[in-house]
Wavefront OBJ file of the C-alpha trace (Angstrom):
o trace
v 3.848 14.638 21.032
v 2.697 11.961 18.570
v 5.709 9.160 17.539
v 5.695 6.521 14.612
v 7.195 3.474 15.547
v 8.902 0.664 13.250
v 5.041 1.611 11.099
v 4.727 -0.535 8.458
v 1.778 -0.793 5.975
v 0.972 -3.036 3.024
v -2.567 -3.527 1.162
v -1.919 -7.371 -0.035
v 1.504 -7.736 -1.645
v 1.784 -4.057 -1.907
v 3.986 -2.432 0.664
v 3.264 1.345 0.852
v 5.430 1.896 3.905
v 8.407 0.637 5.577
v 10.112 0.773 9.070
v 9.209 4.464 9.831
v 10.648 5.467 13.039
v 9.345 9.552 13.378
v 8.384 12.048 16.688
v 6.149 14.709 16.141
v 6.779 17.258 19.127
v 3.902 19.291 20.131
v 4.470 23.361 19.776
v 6.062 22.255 16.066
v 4.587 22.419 12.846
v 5.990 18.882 11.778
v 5.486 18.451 7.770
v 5.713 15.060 5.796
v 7.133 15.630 2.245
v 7.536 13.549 -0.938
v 6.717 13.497 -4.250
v 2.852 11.341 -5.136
v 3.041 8.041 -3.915
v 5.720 8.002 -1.717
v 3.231 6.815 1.147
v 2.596 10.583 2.818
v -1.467 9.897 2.880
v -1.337 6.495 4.053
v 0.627 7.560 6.978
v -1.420 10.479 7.530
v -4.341 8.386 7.883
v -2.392 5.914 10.242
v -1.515 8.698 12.139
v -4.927 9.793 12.712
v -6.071 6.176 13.083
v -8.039 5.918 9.270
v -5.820 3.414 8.524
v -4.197 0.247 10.627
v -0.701 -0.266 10.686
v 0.191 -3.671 9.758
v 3.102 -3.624 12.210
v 4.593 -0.882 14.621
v 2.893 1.173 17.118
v 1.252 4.647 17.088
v 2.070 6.713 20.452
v -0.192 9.897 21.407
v 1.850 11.316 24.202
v 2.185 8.213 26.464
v -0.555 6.115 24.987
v -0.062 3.338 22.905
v -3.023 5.089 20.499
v -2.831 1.632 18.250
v -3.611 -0.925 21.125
v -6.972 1.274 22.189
v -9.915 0.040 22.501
v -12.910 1.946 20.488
v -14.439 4.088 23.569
v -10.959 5.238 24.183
v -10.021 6.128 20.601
v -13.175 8.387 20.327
v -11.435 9.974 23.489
v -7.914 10.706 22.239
v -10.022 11.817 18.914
v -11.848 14.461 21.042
v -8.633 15.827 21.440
v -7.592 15.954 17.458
v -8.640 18.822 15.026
v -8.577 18.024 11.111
v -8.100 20.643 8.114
v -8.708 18.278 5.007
v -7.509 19.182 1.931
v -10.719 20.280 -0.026
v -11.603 21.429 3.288
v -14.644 19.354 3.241
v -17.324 22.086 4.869
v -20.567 21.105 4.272
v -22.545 22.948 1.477
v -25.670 23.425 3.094
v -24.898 24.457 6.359
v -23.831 28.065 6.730
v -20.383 28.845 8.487
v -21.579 29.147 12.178
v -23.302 25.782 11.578
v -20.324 24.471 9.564
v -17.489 25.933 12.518
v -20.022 24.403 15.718
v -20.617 20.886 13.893
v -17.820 18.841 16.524
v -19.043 20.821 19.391
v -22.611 19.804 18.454
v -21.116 16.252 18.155
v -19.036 16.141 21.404
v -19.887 18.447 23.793
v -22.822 19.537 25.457
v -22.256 22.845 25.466
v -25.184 25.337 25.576
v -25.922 27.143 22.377
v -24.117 30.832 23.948
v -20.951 28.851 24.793
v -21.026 27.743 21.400
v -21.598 30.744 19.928
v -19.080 32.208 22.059
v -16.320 29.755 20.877
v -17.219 30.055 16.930
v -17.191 33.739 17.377
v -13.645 33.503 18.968
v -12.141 31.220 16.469
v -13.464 32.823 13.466
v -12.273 36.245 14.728
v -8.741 34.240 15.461
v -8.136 33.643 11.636
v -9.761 36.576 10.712
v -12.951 35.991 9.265
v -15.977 38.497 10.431
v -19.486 38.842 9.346
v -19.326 35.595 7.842
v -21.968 33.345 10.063
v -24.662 33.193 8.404
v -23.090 32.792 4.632
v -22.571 29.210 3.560
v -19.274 28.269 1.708
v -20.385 28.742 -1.787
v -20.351 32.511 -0.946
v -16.747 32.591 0.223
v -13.473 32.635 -1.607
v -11.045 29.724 -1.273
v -8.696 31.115 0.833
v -11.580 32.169 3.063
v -13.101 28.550 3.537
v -9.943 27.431 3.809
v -9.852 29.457 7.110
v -13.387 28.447 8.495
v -11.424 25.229 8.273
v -9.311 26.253 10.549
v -11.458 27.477 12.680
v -13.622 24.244 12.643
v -10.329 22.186 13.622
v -9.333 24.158 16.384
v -13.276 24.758 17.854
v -12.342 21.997 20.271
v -9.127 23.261 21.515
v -7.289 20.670 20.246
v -3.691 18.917 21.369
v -3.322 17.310 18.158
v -3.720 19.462 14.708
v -3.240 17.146 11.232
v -3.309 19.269 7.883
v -3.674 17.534 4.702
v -2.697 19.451 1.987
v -3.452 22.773 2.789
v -2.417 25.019 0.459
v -3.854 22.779 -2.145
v -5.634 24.983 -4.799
v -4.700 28.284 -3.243
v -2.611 31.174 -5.013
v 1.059 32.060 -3.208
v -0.193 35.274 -0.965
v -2.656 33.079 -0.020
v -1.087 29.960 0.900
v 1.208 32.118 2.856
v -1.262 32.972 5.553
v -2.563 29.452 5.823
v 0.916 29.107 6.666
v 1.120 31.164 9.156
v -1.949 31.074 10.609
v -1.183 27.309 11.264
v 2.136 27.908 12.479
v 1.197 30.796 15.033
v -1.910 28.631 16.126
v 0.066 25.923 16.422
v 3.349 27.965 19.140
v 0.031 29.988 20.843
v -1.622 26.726 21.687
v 1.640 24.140 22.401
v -0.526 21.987 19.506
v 1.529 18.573 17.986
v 0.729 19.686 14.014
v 1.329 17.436 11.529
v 1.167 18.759 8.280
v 0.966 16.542 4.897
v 2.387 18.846 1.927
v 4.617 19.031 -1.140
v 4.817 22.822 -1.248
v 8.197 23.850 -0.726
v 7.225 27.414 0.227
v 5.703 25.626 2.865
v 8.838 24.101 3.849
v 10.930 26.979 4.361
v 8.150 29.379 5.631
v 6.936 26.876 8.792
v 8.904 24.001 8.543
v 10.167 23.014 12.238
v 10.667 19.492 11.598
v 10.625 18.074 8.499
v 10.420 14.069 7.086
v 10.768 13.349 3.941
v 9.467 10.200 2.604
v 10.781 7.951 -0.458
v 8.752 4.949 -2.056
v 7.428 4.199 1.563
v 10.946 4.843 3.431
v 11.895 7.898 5.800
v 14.562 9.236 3.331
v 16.071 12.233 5.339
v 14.530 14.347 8.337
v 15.701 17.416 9.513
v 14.684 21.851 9.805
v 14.068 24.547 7.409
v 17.522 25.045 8.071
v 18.903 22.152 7.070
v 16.983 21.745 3.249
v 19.192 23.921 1.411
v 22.759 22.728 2.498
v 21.584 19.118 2.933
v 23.571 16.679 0.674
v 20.967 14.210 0.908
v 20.370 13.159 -2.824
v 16.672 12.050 -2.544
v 16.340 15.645 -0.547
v 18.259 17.749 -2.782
v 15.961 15.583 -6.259
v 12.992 16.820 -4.396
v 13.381 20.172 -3.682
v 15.107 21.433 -6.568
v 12.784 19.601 -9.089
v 12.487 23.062 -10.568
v 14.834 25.259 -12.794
v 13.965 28.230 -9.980
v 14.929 26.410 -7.240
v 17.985 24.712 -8.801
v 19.474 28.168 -9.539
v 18.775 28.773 -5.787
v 20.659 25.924 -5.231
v 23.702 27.350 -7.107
v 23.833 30.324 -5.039
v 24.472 28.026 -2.035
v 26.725 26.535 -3.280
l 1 2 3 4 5 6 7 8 9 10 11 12 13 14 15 16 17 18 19 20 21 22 23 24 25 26 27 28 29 30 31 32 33 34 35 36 37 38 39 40 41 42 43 44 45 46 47 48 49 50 51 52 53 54 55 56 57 58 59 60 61 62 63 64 65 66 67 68 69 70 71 72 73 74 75 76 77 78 79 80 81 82 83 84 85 86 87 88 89 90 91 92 93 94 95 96 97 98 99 100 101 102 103 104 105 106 107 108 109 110 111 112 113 114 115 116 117 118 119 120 121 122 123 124 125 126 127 128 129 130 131 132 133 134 135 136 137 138 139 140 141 142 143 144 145 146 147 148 149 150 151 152 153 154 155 156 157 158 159 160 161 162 163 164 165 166 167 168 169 170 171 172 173 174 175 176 177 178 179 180 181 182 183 184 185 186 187 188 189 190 191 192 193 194 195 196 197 198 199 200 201 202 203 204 205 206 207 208 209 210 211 212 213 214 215 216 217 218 219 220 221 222 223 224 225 226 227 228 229 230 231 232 233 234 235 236 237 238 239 240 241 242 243 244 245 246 247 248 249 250 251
């Protein structure tokens, strides 16, 4: 479980976010929605400790994760897995170097049990023969899975997604989807996933927060989107002329 509270940010006279009060419950795939700029990044990166709040507190289970001191932030970061949104592999390492890179930074593992655990996690979102390619040689979708693979190599508690489905058709976005989601029950992982695809939403969303010029506007399920009468809810989702006929049928 990961909870946001009474976070505040501001860069100078800017304020980007403002008295957000959210719990993230681990086994969940919790997603952050809002339309560009409505502060979803910035409290990502809080989240994940990028970013200081400039009031409020950031709690990782039972530890006030904002008041630690640097030894013990590498510790709860030990414990975190990233998927970044241009999935950030690096180009000149092939995939088993790419998918080992935090065990090579963390653990000291030998080289079979590291083998052992990219073998495992590649073959869990179903990539084969793929170790010795670099990225270049791999679709999108398919690096967006040795992504996945790299963020859960550690066995993570805490999963944060940034965008995931970013530059990837529908049939593929839908596996990253579920993929995530499945990893994410199978494991008991707190996910937190930053997003503004609404397929997303209503494929994986357990808990969802919608945020509005740096306020929590509405938070609620899947369930809940379509037969919400939340205004700033309603403007977001059925932005389209597909969706708002979707809409009609409801109601």
């Amino acid at each position: 479980m990961i909870r946001a509270e009474n976070i505040a940010k501001s860069f100078g006279d800017q304020h980007i976010l403002e008295d957000i009060n959210l719990t993230f419950e681990a086994g969940k795939t919790n997603l952050i929605i809002g339309r560009s700029g409505a502060g979803k990044t910035v409290l990502l990166k809080i989240l994940v400790g990028l970013y200081p709040p400039t009031s409020g507190i950031v709690w990782y289970d039972n530890v006030n994760f904002t008041a630690l001191a640097k030894k013990k932030v590498r510790d709860i970061r030990m414990q975190v897995g990233m998927l970044f949104q241009g999935t950030a592999l690096f180009d000149s390492m092939t995939i088993e170097e790419n998918v080992r890179f935090p065990m090579d930074m963390f653990t000291n593992k030998t080289a079979k049990e590291k083998l052992d655990r990219v073998n495992y996690c590649l073959e869990r979102v179903s990539l084969k023969d793929v170790l010795k390619k670099y990225p270049s040689q791999l679709s999108g979708g398919m690096q967006k899975r040795v992504g996945i693979a790299r963020a859960i190599v550690l066995q993570p508690k805490y999963l944060f997604c940034d965008e995931p489905n970013s530059g990837l058709d529908p049939k593929t976005s839908l596996v990253i989807d579920e993929l995530i989601h499945d990893i994410t029950i199978e494991n008991n992982i707190t996910t937190i996933i930053n997003t503004h695809d609404m397929n997303s939403v209503m494929e994986i969303g357990d808990n969802i927060a919608l945020l509005h010029n740096g306020h929590l506007a509405w938070e609620g399920s899947n369930d809940e989107v379509l037969t919400s009468k939340n205004e700033v809810l309603q403007d977001f989702v059925f932005a389209s002329p597909f969706l708002q006929k979707v809409r009609n049928l409801h109601t």
